[in-house]
C-alpha positions as CSV (number, residue, x, y, z in Angstrom):
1,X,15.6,23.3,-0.6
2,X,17.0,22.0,-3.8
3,X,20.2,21.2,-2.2
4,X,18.1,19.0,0.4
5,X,15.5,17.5,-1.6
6,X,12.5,18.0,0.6
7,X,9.5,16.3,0.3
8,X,6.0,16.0,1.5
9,X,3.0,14.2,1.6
10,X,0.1,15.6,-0.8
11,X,-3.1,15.0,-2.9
12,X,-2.2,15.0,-6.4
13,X,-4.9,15.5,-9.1
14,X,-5.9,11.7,-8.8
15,X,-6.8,12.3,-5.3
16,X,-4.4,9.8,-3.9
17,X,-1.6,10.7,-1.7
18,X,1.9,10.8,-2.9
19,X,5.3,12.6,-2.3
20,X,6.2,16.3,-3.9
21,X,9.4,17.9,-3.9
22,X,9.2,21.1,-1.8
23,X,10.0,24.2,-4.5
24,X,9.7,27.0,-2.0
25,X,9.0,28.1,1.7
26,X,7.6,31.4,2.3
27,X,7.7,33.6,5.7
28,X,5.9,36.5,6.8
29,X,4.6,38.4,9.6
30,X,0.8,37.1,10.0
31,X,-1.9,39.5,11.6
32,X,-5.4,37.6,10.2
33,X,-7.7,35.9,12.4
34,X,-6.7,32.0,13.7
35,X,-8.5,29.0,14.2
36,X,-8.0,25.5,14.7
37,X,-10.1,22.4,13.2
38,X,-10.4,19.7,15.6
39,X,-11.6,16.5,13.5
40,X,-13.7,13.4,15.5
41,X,-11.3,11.5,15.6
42,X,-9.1,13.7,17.9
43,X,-6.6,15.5,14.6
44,X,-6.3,18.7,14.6
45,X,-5.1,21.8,12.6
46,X,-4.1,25.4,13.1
47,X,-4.6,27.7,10.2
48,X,-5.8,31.2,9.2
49,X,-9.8,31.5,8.2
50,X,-8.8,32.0,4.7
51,X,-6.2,29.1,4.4
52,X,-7.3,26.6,1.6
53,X,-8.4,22.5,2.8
54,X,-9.5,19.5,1.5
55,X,-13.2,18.9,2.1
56,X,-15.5,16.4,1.0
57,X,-18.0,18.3,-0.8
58,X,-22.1,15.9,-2.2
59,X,-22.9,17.7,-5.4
60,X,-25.6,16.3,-7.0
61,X,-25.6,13.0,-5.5
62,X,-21.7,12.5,-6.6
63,X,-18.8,12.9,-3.9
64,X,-16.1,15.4,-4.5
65,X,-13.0,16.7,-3.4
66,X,-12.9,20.2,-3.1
67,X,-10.7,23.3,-2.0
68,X,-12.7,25.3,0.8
69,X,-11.2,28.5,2.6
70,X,-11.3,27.5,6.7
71,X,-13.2,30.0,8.0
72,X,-16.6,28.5,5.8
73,X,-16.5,24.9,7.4
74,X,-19.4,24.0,9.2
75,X,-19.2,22.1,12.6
76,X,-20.2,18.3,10.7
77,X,-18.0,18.2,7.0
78,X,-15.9,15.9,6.3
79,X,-11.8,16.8,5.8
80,X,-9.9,14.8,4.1
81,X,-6.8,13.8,6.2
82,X,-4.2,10.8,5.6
83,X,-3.7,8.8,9.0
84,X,-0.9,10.4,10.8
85,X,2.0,8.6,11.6
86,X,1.9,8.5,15.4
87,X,-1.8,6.8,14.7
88,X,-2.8,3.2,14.1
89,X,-5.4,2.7,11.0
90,X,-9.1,2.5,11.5
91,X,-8.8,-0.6,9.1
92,X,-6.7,-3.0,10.1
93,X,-7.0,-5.0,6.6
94,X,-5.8,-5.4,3.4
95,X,-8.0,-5.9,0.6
96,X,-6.4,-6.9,-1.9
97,X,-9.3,-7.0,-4.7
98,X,-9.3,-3.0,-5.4
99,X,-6.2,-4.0,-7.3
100,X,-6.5,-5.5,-10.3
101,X,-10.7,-6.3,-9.9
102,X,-10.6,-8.3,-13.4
103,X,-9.1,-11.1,-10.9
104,X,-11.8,-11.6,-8.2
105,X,-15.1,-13.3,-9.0
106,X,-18.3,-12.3,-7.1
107,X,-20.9,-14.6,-7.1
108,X,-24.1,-15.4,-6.5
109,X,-25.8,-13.6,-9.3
110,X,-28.8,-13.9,-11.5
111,X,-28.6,-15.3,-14.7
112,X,-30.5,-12.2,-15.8
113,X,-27.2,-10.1,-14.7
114,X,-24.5,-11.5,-15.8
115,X,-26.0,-11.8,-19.7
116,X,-26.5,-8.4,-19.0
117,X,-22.6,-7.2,-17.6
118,X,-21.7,-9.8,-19.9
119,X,-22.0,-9.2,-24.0
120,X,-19.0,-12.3,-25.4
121,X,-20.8,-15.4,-25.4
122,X,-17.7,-17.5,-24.8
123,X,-17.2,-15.4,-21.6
124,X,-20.6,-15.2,-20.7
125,X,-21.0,-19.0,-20.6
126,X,-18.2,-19.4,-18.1
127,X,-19.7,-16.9,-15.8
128,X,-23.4,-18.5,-16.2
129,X,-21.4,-21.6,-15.4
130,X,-19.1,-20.6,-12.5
131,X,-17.6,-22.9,-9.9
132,X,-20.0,-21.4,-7.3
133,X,-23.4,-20.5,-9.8
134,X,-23.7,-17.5,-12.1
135,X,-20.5,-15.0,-11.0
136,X,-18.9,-11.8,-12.3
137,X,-15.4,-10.2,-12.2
138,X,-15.2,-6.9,-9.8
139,X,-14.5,-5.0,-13.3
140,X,-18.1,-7.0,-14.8
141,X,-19.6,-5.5,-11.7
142,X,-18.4,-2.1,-12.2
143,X,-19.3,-1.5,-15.9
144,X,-22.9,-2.7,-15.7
145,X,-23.6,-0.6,-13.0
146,X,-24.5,-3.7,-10.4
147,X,-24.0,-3.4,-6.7
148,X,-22.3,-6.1,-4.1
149,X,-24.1,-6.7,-1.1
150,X,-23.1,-8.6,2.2
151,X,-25.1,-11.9,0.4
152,X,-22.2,-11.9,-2.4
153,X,-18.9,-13.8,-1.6
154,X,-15.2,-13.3,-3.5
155,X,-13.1,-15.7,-4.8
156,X,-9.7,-15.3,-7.1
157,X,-9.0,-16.7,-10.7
158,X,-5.0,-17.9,-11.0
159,X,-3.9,-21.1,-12.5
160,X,-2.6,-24.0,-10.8
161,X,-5.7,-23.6,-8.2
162,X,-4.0,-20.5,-6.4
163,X,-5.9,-18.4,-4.4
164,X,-5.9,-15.7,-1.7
165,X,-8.2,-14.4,0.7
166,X,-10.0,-11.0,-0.5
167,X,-9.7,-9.4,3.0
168,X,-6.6,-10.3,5.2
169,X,-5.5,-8.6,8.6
170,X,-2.1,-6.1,7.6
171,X,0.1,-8.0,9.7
172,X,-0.4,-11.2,7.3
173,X,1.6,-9.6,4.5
174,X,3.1,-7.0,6.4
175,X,6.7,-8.8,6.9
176,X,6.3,-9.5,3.2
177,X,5.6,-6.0,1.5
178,X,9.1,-5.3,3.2
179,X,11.1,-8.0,2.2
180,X,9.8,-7.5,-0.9
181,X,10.5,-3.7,-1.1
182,X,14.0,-5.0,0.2
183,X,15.2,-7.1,-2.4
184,X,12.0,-8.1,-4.7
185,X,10.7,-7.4,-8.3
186,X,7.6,-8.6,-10.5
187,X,8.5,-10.9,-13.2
188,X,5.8,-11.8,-15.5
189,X,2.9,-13.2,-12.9
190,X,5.4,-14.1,-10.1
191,X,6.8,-11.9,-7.3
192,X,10.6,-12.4,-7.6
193,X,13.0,-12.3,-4.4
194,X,17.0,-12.0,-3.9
195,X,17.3,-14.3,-0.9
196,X,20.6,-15.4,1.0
197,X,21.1,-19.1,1.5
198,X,20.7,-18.6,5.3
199,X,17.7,-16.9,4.6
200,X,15.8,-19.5,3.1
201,X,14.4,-21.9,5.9
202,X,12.3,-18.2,7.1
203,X,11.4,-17.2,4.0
204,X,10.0,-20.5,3.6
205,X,8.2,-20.4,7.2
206,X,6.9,-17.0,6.1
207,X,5.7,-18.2,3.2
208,X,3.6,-21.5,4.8
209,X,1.9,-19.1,7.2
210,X,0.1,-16.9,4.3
211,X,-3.6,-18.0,3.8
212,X,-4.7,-19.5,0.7
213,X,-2.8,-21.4,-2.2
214,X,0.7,-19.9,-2.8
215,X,3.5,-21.7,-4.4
216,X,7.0,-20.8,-4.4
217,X,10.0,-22.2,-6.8
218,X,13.7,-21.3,-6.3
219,X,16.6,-21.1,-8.8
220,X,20.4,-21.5,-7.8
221,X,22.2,-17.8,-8.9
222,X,26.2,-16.8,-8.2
223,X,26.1,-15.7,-4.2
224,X,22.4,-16.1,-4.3
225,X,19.4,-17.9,-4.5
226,X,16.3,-16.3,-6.7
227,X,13.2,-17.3,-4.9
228,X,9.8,-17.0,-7.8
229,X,6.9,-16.7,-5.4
230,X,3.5,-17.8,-7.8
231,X,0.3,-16.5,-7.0
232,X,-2.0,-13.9,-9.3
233,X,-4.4,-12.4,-6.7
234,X,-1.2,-11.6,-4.3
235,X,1.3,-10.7,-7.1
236,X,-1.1,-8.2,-8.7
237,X,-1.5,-6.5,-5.4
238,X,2.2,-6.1,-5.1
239,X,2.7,-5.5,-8.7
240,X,2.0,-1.6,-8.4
241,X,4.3,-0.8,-5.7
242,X,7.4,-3.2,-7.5
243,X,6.0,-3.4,-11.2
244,X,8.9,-1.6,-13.5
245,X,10.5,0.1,-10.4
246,X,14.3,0.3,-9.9
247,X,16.4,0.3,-7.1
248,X,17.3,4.0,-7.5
249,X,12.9,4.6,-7.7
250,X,11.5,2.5,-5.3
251,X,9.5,3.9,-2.7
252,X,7.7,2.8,0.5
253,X,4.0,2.1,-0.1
254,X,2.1,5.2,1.8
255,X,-0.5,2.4,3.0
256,X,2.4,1.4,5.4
257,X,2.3,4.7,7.1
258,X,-0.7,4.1,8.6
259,X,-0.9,0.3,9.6
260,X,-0.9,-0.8,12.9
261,X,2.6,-0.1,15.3
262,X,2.5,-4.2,15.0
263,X,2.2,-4.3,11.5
264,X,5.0,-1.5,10.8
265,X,7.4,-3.5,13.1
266,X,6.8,-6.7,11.0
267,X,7.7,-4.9,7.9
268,X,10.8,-3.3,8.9
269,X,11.7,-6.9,10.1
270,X,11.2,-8.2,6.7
271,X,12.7,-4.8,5.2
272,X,15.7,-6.0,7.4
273,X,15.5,-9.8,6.7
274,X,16.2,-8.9,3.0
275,X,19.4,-6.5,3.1
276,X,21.1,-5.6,6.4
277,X,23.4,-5.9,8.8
278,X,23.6,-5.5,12.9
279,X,26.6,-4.4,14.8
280,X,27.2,-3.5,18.3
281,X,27.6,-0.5,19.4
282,X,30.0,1.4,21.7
283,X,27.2,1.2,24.8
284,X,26.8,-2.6,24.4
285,X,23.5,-2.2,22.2
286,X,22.7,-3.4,18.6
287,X,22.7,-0.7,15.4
288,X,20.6,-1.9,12.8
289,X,22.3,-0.7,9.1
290,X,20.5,-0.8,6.1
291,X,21.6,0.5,2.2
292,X,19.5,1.7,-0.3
293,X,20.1,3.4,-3.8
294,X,17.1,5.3,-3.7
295,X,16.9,8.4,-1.9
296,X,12.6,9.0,-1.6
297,X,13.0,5.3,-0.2
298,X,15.7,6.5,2.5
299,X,13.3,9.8,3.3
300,X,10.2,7.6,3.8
301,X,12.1,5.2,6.0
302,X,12.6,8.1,8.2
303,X,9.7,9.1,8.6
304,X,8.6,5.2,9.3
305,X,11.1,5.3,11.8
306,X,10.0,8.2,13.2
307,X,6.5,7.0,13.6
308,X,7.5,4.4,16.0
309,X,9.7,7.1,18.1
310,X,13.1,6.1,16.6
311,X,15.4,8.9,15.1
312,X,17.8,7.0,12.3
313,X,21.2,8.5,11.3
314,X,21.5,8.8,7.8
315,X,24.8,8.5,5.9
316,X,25.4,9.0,2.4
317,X,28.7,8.1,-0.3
318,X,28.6,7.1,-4.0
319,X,25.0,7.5,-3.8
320,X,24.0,5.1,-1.3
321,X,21.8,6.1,1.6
């Protein structure tokens, strides 16, 4: 196992999904009773009654994930399952305010609210005094213990008037999360980009068709142009995937795994916009080649591949993949 460096998909202690390294596998004759879950929304799962899951577990008002043996679930709990890869999401959006909330402003709010989510006077005046009447940051919100309805509306804080939607369909930024993951890095509050010369007039068309206020600069390097893409609300959603991640470390957001076939198709395009190159094959057809120092990236790009019924063949010298 060592040797292969296995890894799967798993619920660390955060109870968000992430990859493991596979230490052991253990076989054994099996005589104890089977059964198979069969979820709502057409999953399944064959185990033994006293194999362990993830169940969604209301304790005293406050939901839980829990271990339960298989044999105690009753026919109308909740599992907790990530979206298998031969599935399309249920969501077929982004929202980019759960990251980094202190960004977003919701507003309307009473007067009477915000003094009381907000204790610095020099803040609270600008929020008593917002753009749009008395507003809060998603963070304000969150501390004081306030609740956003369908009458409050979102709007993003960035200087030179930049802005993004808080909700956009996947396939919006989907051809960008992969050229980014290609060849992109966060540098201060801009998303930075390795871009060809040749590659420039679509990174620019890509860049014109985003929503909102986004502002890109580019700087003349040897064999390269560096491409500074400006805009907070957007570059703090990317930030965690790219934020202080090497070549060698990066890894393929597990958000992608279950967007839309549509949207996965854009980001492989933009994956392959950034670093690759075709050649023709010995049957007359096209082989797509792309390199990559990291080797979690190179597993979950297989598994990508795999979701949209490809079967990539992986070669590997000097620690390239």
């Amino acid at each position: 196992i060592s040797q292969l460096e296995a890894e799967i998909r798993t619920l660390n202690s955060s109870n968000e999904i992430e990859w493991t390294p596979v230490q052991a596998i253990h076989r054994y004759s099996n005589s104890k009773v089977g059964l198979r879950i069969t979820t709502q929304l057409g999953y399944s799962l064959d185990l033994t009654n006293d194999h362990s899951v993830y169940s969604l577990s209301n304790t005293a008002g406050k939901a839980e994930i829990v271990l339960k043996k298989a044999g105690s679930l009753q026919v109308g709990e909740y599992l907790v399952f990530e979206p298998r890869m031969t599935k399309e999401s249920t969501d077929p959006h982004i929202k980019l305010y759960t990251d980094a909330p202190e960004t977003w402003l919701a507003f309307p709010f009473s007067p009477e609210e915000v003094r009381k989510a907000v204790q610095n006077p020099k803040t609270r005046y600008k929020r008593l005094h917002g753009a749009h009447g008395p507003c809060l940051t998603l963070s304000e919100v969150k501390s004081a213990g306030l609740n956003l309805g369908a009458q409050h509306n979102l709007y993003t804080v960035g200087a030179n008037n930049h802005w993004f939607p808080s909700i956009v369909p996947t396939e919006t930024l989907a051809w960008l999360v992969g050229f980014s993951i290609g060849n992109g890095w966060i540098d201060g509050l801009s998303l930075g980009l390795s871009v060809r010369d040749s590659k420039i007039p679509l990174l620019e068309k890509e860049i014109q068709q985003l929503p909102g206020h986004v502002h890109a600069r580019y700087i003349k390097r040897p064999g390269s142009i560096e491409a500074k893409i400006s805009c907070r609300p957007l570059v703090n959603w990317m930030s965690r995937w790219l934020k202080g991640v090497r070549a060698p470390h990066k890894r393929l957001p597990h958000e992608v795994l279950g967007w839309s076939i549509a949207a996965k198709r854009l980001f492989i395009q933009g994956l392959t916009d950034s670093d690759e190159y075709v050649s023709p094959t010995a049957k007359g057809r096209e082989s797509l080649t792309y390199t990559t120092t990291s080797k979690g990236l190179e597993l979950d790009l297989i598994y990508l591949f795999r979701s949209l019924g490809a079967y990539p063949y992986v070669k590997e010298s000097n620690n390239l993949h």
